[in-house]
C-alpha atoms as a printed R data frame, in Angstrom:
    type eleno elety resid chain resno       x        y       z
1   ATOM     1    CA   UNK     A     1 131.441  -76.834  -8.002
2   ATOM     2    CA   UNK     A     2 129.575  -79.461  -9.144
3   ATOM     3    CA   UNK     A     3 131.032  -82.247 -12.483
4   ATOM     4    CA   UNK     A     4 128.325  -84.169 -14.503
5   ATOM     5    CA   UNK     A     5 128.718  -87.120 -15.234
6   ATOM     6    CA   UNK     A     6 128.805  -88.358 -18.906
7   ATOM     7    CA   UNK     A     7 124.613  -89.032 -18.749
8   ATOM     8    CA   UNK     A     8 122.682  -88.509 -21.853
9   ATOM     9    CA   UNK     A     9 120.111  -85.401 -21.762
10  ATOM    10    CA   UNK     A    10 117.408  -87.650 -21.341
11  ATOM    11    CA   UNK     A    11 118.310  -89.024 -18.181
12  ATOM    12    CA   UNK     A    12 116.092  -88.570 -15.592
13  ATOM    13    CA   UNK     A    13 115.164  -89.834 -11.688
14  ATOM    14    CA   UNK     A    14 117.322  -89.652  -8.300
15  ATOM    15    CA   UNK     A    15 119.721  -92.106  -9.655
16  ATOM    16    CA   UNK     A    16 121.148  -89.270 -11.835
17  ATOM    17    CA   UNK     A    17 121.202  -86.569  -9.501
18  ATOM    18    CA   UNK     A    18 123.591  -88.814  -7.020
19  ATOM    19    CA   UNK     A    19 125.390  -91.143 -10.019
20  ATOM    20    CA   UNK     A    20 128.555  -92.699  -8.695
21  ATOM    21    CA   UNK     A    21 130.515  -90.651 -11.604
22  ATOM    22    CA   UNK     A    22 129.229  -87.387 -10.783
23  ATOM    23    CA   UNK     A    23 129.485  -88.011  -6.641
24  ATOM    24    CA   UNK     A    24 133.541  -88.908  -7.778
25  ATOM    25    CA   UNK     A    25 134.199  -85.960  -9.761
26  ATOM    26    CA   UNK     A    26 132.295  -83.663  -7.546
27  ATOM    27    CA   UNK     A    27 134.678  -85.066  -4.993
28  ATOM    28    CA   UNK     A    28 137.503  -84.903  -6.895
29  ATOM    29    CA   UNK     A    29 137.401  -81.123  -7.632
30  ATOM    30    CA   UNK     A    30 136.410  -80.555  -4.125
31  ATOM    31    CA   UNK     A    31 139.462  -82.007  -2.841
32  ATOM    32    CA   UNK     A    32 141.796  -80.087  -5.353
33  ATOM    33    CA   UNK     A    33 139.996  -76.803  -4.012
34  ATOM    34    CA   UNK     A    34 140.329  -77.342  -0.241
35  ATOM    35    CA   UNK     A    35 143.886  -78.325  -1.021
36  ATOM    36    CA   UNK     A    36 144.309  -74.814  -2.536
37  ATOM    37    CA   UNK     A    37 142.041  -72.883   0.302
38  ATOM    38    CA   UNK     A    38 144.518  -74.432   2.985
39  ATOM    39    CA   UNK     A    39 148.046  -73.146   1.461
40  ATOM    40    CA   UNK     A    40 146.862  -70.062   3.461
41  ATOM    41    CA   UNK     A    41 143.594  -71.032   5.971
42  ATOM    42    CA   UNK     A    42 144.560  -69.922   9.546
43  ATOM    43    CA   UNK     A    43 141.364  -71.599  11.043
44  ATOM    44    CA   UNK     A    44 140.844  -74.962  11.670
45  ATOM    45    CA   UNK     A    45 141.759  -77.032   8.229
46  ATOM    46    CA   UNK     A    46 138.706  -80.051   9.197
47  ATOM    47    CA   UNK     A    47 135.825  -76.686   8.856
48  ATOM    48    CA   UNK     A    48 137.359  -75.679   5.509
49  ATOM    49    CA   UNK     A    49 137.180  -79.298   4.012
50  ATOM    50    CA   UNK     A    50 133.714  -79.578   5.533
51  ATOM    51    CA   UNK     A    51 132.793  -76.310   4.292
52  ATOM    52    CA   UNK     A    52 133.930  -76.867   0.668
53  ATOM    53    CA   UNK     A    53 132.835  -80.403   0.551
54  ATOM    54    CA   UNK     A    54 129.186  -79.129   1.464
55  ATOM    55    CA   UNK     A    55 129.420  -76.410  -1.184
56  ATOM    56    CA   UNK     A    56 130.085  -79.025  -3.746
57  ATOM    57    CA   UNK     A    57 127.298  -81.666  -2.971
58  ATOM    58    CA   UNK     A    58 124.918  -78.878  -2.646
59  ATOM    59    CA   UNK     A    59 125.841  -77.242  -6.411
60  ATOM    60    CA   UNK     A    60 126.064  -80.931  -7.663
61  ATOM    61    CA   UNK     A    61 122.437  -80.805  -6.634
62  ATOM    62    CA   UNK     A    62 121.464  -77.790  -8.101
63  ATOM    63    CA   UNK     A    63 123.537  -78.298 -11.657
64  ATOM    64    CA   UNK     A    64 121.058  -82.023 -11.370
65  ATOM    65    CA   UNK     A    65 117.935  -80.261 -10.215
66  ATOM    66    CA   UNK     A    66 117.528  -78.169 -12.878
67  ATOM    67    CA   UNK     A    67 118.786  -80.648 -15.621
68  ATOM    68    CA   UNK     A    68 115.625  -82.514 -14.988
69  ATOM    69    CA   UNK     A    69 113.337  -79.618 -13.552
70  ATOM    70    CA   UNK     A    70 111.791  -77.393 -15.081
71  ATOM    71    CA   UNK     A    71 110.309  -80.058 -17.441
72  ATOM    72    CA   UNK     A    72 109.534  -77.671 -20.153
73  ATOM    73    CA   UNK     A    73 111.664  -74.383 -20.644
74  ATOM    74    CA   UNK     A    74 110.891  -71.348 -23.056
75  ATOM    75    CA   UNK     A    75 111.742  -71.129 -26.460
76  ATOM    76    CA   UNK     A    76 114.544  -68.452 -25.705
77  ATOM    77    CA   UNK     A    77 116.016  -69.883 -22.608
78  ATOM    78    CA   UNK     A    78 118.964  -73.171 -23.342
79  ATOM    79    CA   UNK     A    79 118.730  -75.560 -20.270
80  ATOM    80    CA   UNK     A    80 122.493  -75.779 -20.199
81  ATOM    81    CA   UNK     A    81 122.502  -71.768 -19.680
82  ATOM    82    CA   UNK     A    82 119.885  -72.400 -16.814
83  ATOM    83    CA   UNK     A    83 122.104  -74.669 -15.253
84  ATOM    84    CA   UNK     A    84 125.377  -72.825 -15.320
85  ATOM    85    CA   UNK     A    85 123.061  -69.230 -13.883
86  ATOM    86    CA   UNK     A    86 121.614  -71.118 -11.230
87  ATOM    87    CA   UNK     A    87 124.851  -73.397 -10.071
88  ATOM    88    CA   UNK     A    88 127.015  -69.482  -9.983
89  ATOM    89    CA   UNK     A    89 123.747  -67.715  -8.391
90  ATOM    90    CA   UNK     A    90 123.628  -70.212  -5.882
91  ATOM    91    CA   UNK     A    91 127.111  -70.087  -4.390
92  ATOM    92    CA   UNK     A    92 126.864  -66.844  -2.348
93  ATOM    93    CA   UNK     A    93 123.380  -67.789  -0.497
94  ATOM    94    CA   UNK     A    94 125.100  -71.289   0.480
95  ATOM    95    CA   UNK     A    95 128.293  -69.646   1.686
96  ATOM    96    CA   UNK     A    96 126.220  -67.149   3.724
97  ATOM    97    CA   UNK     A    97 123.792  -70.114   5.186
98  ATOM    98    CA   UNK     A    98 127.380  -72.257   6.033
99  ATOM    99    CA   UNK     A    99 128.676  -69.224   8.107
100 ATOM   100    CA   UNK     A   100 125.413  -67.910   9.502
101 ATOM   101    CA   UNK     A   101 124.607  -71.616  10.422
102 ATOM   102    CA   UNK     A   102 128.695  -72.287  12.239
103 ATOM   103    CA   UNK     A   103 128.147  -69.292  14.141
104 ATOM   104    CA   UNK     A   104 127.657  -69.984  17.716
105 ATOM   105    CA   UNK     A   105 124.900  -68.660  19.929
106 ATOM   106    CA   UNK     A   106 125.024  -65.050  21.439
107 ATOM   107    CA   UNK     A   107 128.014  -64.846  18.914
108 ATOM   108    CA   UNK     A   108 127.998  -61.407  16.449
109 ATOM   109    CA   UNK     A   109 126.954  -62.659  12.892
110 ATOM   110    CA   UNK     A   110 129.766  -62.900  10.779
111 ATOM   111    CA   UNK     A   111 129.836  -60.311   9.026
112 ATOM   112    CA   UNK     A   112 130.562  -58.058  11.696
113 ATOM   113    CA   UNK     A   113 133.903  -60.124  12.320
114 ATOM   114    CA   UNK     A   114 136.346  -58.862  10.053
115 ATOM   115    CA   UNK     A   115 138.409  -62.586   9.549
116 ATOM   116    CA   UNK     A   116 135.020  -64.236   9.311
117 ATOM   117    CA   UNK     A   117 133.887  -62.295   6.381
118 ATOM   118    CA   UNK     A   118 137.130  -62.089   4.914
119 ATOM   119    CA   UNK     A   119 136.889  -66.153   4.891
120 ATOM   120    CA   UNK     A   120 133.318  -65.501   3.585
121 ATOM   121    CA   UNK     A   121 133.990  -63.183   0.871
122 ATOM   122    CA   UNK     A   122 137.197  -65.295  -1.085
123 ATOM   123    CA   UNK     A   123 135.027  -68.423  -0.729
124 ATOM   124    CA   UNK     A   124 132.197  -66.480  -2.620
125 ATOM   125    CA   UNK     A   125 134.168  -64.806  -5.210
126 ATOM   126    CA   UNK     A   126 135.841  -68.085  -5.567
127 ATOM   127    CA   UNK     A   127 133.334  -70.399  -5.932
128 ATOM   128    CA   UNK     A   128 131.422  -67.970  -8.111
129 ATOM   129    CA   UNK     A   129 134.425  -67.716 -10.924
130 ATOM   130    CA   UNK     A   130 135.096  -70.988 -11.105
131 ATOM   131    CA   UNK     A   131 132.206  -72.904 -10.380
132 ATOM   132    CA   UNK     A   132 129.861  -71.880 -13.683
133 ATOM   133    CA   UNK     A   133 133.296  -72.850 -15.614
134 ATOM   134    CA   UNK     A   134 133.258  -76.348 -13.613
135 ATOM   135    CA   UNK     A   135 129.492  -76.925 -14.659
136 ATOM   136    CA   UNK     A   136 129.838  -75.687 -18.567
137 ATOM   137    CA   UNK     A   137 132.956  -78.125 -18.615
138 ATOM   138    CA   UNK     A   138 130.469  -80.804 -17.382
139 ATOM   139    CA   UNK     A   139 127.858  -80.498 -20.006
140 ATOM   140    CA   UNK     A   140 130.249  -80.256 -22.365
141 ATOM   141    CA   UNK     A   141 131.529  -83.431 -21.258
142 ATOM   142    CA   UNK     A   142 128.284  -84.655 -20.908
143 ATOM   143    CA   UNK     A   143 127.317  -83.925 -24.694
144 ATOM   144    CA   UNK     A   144 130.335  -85.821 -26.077
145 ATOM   145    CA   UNK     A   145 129.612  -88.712 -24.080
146 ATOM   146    CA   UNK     A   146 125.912  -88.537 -25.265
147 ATOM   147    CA   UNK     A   147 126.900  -87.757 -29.163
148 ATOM   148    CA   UNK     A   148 129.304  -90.495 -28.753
149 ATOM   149    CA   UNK     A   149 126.719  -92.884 -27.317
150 ATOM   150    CA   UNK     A   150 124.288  -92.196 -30.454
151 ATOM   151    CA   UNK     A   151 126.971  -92.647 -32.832
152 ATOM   152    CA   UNK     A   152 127.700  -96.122 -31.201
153 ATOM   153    CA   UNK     A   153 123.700  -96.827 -31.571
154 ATOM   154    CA   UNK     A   154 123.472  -95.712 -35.000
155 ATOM   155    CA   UNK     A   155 126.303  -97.672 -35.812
156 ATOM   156    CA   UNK     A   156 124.591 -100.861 -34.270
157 ATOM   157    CA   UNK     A   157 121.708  -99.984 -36.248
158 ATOM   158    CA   UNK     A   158 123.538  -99.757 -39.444
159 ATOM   159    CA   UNK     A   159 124.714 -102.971 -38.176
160 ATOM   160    CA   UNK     A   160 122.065 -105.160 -38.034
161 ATOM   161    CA   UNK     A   161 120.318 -103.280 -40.859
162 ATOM   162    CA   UNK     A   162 123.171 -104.790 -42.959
163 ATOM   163    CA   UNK     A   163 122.971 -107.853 -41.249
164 ATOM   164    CA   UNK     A   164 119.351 -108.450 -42.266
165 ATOM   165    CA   UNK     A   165 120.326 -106.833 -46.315
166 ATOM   166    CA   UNK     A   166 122.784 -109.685 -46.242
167 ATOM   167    CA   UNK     A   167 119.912 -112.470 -45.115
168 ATOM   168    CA   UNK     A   168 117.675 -111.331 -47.467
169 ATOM   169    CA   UNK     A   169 120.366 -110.955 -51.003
170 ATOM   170    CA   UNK     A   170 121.312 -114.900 -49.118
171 ATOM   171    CA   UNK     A   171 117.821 -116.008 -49.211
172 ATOM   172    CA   UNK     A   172 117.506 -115.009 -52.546
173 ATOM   173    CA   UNK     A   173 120.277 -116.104 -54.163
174 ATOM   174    CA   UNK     A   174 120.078 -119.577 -52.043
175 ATOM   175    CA   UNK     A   175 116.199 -119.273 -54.174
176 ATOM   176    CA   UNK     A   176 117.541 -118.821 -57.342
177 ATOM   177    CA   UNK     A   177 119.612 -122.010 -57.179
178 ATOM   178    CA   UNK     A   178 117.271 -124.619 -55.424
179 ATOM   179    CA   UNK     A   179 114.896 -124.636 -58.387
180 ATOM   180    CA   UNK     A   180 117.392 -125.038 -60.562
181 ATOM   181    CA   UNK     A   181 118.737 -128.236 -59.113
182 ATOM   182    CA   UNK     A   182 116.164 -129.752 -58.495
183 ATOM   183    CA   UNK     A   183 113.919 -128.872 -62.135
184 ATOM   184    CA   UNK     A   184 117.432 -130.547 -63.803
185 ATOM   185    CA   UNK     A   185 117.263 -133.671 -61.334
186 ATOM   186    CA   UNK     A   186 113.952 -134.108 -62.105
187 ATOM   187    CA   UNK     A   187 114.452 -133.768 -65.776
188 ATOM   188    CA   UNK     A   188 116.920 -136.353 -65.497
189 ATOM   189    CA   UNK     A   189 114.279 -138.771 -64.141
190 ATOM   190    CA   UNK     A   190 112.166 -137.662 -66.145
191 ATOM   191    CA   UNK     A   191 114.017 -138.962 -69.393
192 ATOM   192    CA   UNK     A   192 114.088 -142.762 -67.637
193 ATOM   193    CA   UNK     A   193 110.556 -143.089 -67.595
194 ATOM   194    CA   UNK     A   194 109.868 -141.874 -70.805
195 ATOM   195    CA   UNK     A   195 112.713 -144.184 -72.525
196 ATOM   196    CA   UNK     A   196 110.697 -146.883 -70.881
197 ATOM   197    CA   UNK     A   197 114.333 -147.756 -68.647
198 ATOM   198    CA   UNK     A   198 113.710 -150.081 -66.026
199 ATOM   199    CA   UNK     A   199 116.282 -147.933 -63.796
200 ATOM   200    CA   UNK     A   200 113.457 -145.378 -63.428
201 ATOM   201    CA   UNK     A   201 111.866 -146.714 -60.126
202 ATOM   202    CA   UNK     A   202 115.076 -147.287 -58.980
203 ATOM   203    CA   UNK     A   203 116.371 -143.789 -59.384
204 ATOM   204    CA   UNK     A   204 113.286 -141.920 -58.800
205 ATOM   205    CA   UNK     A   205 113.329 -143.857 -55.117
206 ATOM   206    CA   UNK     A   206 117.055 -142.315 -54.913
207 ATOM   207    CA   UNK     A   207 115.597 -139.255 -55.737
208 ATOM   208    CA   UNK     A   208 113.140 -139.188 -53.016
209 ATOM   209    CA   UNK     A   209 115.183 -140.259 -50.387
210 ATOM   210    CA   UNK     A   210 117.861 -137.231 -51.217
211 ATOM   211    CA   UNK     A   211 115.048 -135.078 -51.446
212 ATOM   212    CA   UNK     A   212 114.002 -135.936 -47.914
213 ATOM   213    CA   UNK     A   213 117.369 -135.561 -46.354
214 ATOM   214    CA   UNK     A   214 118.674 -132.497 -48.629
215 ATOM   215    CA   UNK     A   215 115.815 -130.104 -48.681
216 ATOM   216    CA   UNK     A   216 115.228 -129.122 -45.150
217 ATOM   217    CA   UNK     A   217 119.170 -128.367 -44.814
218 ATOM   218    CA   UNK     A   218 118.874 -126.313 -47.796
219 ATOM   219    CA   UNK     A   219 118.346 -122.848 -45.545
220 ATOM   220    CA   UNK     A   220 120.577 -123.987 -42.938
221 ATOM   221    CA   UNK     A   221 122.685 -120.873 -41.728
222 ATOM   222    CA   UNK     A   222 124.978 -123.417 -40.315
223 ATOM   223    CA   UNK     A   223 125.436 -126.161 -42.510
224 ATOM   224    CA   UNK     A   224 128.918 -127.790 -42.798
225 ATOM   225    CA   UNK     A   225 130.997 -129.212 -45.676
226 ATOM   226    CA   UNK     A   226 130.255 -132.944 -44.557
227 ATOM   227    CA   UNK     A   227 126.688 -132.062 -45.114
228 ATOM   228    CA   UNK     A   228 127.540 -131.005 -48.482
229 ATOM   229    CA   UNK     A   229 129.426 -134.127 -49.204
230 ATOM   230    CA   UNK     A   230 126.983 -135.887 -48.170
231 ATOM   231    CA   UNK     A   231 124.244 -134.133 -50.734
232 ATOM   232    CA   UNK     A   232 127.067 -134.390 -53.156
233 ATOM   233    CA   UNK     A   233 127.576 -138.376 -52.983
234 ATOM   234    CA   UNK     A   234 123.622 -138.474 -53.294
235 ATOM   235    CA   UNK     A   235 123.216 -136.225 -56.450
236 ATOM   236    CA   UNK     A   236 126.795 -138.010 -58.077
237 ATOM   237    CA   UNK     A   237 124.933 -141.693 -57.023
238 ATOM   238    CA   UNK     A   238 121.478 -140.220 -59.096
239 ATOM   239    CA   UNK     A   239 123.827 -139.573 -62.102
240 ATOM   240    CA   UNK     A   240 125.738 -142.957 -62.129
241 ATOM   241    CA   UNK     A   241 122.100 -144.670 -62.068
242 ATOM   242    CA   UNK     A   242 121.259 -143.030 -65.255
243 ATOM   243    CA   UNK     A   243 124.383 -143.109 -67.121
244 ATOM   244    CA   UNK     A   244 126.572 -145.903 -65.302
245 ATOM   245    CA   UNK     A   245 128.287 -146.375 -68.166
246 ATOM   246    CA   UNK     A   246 129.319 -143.060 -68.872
247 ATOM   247    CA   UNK     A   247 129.771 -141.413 -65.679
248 ATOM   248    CA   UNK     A   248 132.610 -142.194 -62.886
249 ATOM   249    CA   UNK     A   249 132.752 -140.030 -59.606
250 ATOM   250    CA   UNK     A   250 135.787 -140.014 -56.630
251 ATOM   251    CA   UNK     A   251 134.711 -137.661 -53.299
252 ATOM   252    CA   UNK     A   252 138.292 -137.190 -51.392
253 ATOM   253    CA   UNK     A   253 138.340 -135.184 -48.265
254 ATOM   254    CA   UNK     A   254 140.944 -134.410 -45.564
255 ATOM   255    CA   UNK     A   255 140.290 -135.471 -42.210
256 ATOM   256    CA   UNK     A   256 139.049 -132.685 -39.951
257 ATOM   257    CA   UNK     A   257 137.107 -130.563 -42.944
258 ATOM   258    CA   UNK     A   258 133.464 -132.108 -42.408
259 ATOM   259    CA   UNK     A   259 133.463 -130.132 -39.648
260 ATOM   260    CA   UNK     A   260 133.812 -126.360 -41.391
261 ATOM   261    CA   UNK     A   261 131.367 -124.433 -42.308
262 ATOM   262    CA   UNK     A   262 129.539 -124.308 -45.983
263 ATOM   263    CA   UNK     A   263 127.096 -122.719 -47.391
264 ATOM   264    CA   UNK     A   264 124.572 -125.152 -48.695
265 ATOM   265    CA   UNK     A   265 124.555 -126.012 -52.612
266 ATOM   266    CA   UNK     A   266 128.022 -124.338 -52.776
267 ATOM   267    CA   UNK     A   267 129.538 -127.949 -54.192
268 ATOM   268    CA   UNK     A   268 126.276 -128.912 -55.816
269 ATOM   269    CA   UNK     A   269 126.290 -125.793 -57.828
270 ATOM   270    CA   UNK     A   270 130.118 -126.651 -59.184
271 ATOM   271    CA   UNK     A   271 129.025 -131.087 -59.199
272 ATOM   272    CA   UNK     A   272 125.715 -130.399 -61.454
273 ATOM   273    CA   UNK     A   273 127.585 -127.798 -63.608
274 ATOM   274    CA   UNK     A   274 129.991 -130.873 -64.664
275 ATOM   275    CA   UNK     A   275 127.677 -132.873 -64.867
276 ATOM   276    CA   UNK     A   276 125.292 -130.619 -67.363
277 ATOM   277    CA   UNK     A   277 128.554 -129.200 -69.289
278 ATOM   278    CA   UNK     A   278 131.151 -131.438 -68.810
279 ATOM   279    CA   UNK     A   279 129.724 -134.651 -69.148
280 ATOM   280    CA   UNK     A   280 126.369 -135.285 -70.469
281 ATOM   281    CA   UNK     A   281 127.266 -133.780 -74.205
282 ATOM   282    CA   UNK     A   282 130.349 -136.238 -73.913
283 ATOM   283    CA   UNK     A   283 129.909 -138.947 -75.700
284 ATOM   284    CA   UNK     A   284 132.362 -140.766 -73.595
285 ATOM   285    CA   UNK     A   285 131.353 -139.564 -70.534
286 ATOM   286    CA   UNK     A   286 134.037 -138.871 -68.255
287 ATOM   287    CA   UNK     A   287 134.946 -139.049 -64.404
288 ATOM   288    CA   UNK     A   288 134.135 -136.238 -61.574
289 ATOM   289    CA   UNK     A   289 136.580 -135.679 -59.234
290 ATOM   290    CA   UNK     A   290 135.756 -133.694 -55.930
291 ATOM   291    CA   UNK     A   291 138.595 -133.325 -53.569
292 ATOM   292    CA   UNK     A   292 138.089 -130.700 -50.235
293 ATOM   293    CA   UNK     A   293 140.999 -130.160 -48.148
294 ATOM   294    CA   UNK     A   294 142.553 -127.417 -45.048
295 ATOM   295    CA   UNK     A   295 145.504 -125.586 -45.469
296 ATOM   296    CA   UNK     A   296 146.801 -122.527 -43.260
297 ATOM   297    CA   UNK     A   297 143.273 -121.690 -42.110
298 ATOM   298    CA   UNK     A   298 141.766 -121.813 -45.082
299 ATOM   299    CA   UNK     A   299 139.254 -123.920 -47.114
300 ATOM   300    CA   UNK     A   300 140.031 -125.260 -50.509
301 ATOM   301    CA   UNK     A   301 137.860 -126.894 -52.794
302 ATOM   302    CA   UNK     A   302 137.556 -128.530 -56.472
303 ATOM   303    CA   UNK     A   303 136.062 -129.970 -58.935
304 ATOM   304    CA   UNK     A   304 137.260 -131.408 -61.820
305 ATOM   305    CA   UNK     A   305 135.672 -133.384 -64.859
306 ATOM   306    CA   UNK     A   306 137.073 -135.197 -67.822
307 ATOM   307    CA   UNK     A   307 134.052 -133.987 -69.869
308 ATOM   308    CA   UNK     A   308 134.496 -131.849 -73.367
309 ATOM   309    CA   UNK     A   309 136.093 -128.754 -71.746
310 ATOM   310    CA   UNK     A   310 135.742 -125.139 -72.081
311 ATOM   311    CA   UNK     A   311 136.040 -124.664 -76.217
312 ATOM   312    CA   UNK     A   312 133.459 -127.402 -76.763
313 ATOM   313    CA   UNK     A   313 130.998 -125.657 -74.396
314 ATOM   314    CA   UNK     A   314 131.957 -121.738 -74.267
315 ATOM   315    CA   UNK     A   315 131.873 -122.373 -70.455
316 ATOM   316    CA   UNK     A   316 132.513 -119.495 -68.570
317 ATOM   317    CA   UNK     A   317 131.729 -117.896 -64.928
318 ATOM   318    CA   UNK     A   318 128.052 -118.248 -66.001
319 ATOM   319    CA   UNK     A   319 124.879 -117.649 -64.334
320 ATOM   320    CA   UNK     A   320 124.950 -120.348 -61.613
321 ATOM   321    CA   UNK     A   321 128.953 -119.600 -60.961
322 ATOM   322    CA   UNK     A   322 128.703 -116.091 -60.773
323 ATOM   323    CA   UNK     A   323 125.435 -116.752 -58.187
324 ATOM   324    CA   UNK     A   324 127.404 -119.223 -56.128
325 ATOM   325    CA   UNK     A   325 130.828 -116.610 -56.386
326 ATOM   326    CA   UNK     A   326 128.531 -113.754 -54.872
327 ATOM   327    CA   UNK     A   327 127.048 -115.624 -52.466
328 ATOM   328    CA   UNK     A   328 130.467 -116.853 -50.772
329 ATOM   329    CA   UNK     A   329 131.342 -113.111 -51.126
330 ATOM   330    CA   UNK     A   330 128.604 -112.177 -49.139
331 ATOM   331    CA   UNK     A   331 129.003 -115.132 -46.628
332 ATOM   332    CA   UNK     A   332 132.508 -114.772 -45.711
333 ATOM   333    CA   UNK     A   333 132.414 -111.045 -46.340
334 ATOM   334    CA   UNK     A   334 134.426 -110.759 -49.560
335 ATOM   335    CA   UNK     A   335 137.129 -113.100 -48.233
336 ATOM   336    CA   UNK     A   336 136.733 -115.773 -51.144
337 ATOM   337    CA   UNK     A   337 137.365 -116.883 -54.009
338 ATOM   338    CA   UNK     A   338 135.808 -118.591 -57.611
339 ATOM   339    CA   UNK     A   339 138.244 -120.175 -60.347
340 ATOM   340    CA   UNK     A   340 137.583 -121.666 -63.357
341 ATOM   341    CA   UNK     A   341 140.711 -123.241 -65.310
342 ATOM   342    CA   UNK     A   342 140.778 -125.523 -68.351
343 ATOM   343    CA   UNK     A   343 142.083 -128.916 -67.763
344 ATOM   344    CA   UNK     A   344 144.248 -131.711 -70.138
345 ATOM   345    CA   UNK     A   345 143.785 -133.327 -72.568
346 ATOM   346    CA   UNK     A   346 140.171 -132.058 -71.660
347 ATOM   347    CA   UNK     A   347 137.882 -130.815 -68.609
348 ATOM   348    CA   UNK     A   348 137.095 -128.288 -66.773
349 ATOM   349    CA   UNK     A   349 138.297 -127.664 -62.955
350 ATOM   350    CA   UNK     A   350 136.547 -124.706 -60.649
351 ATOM   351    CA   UNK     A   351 138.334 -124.041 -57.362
352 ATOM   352    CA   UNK     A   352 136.735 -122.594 -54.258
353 ATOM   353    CA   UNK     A   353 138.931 -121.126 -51.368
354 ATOM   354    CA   UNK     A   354 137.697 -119.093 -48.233
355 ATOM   355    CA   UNK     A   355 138.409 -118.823 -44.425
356 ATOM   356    CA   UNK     A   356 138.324 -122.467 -42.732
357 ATOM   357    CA   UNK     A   357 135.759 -121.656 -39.962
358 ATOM   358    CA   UNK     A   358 133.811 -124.370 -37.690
359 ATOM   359    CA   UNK     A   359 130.282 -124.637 -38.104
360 ATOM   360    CA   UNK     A   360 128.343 -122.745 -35.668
């Protein structure tokens, strides 16, 4: 009358054969038994608990003994069968050892005393009905706690197999924007020295000191927005040394939002896009605006030029936008958002929103 606990098949050792869950339901059904047994015992009620109690600890053995032992079984014989043959075989020789063994010296064996092997005979008939039902409920308790435990360890699989998909579609994408930037930045430089403008050194310094402070953040899983506006300031300062006269810039943030997380190049991708689109091919320039602020947990930012606008340009989600939109979509697991609106008289302004979450 034995209960397995919810093990997997592969458990093995002594720590299985006496788990705390199978010791507790092993008691449990023992008790509901001997409950039953004493509606209508006539001897003494401590020798029937003791009695049933040892008939359960010694099946709970045997349904454990031969879950582990033999190691290897024939083709044609199922180890849960074994186990539910051997836990109902069992019952009658321990019910004949527990009253040949409580018989008392010079006494007639119990069999030859009619009340004796009345006891004897219920308690065998008994315990072999129910307890092969007992130990088949068992493993089939102990199955669906096993199936249940794979599916939970597949599932963690799948998991982290995502989880490294994701790292990998974010490494690339991060890779197919860095050269970008910084090929066009270098351009840019790259048209001072050969005008012969004595801003060149100056810039090209500026240049190298972004560099240094930009690049190894560029991977950073935890970067924040103040490290973006920071990289931001930097690239907008680079563009106002070669065209001072034809570029303005205004950073605005709300207090509190350096602190959220951002995905590094997220603003740069939006800053050199106005800068490329908006206001290089202007022949008055214009003025960048970037303005990041927190509203009802979430994160909202823009970034608006004066420059010549969506007609003059055919600007559109293009290949950097539609990068940058997928990779917040992968980031914050499709919870955000790229816009791209047309502004008055002329400009362009693209809007990002997604969750406002700290850094980690």
């Amino acid at each position: 009358m034995s209960l397995g606990s919810p093990l997997a098949p592969k458990a093995r050792g002594w720590r299985v054969l006496f788990g705390w869950r199978r010791l507790r339901t092993t008691g449990l059904v023992c008790t509901a038994v001997a409950s039953l047994f004493s509606l209508g015992w006539e001897s003494s009620l401590p020798s029937l608990w003791a009695r049933i109690f040892f008939i359960g600890l010694c099946l709970m053995l045997i349904y454990g003994l031969f879950e582990q032992w033999p190691r290897r079984l024939p083709p044609w014989l199922a180890r849960w069968a074994l186990q539910v043959v051997m836990v109902g075989l069992a019952v009658p020789f321990i019910v004949f050892f527990i009253y040949w063994a409580s018989t008392d010296p010079g006494a007639p064996p119990f069999y030859k005393v009619g009340k004796r092997l009345s006891g004897a005979f219920i308690m065998m008939v008994f315990g072999v009905l129910l307890a092969p039902w007992v130990a088949l409920s068992a493993l089939v308790k102990q199955r669906e706690a096993w199936v249940s435990e794979q599916a939970l360890a597949f599932e963690l699989e799948r998991s982290e197999l995502a989880r490294q998909a994701l790292d990998a579609r974010m490494r690339l994408l991060s890779a197919q924007v860095q050269p970008h930037f910084l090929f066009n930045t270098l351009a840019n430089v790259q048209a001072l020295v050969e005008t012969g403008s004595p801003r060149a050194p100056t810039v090209l310094q500026s240049l190298i000191d972004y560099l240094r402070a930009a690049v190894p953040r560029l991977n950073d899983a935890g970067a924040t927005l103040g490290q973006e506006l920071e990289r931001v300031r930097a690239y907008l300062a680079l563009m106002h040394l070669r065209m001072p006269d034809r570029l303005d810039f205004r950073v605005e943030a709300e207090p509190g939002v350096e602190a959220l997380r951002c995905p590094p190049l997220s603003l740069m991708t939006l800053v050199e896009n106005a800068v490329r689109h908006g206001i290089d091919p202007s022949e008055e320039g214009g003025q960048i605006r970037i303005h990041a602020a927190q509203r009802a947990g979430r994160c909202f930012l823009s970034v608006r030029d004066t420059g010549v606008g969506l007609q003059a340009t055919g600007r559109s989600l293009g290949t950097g936008l539609a990068a940058l939109k997928e990779r917040l979509q992968l980031v914050f697991n499709g919870d955000a958002q790229v816009s791209l609106r047309e502004v008055q008289p002329h400009g362009v302004c693209v809007e990002l929103e997604f969750p406002a979450e700290p850094a980690r």
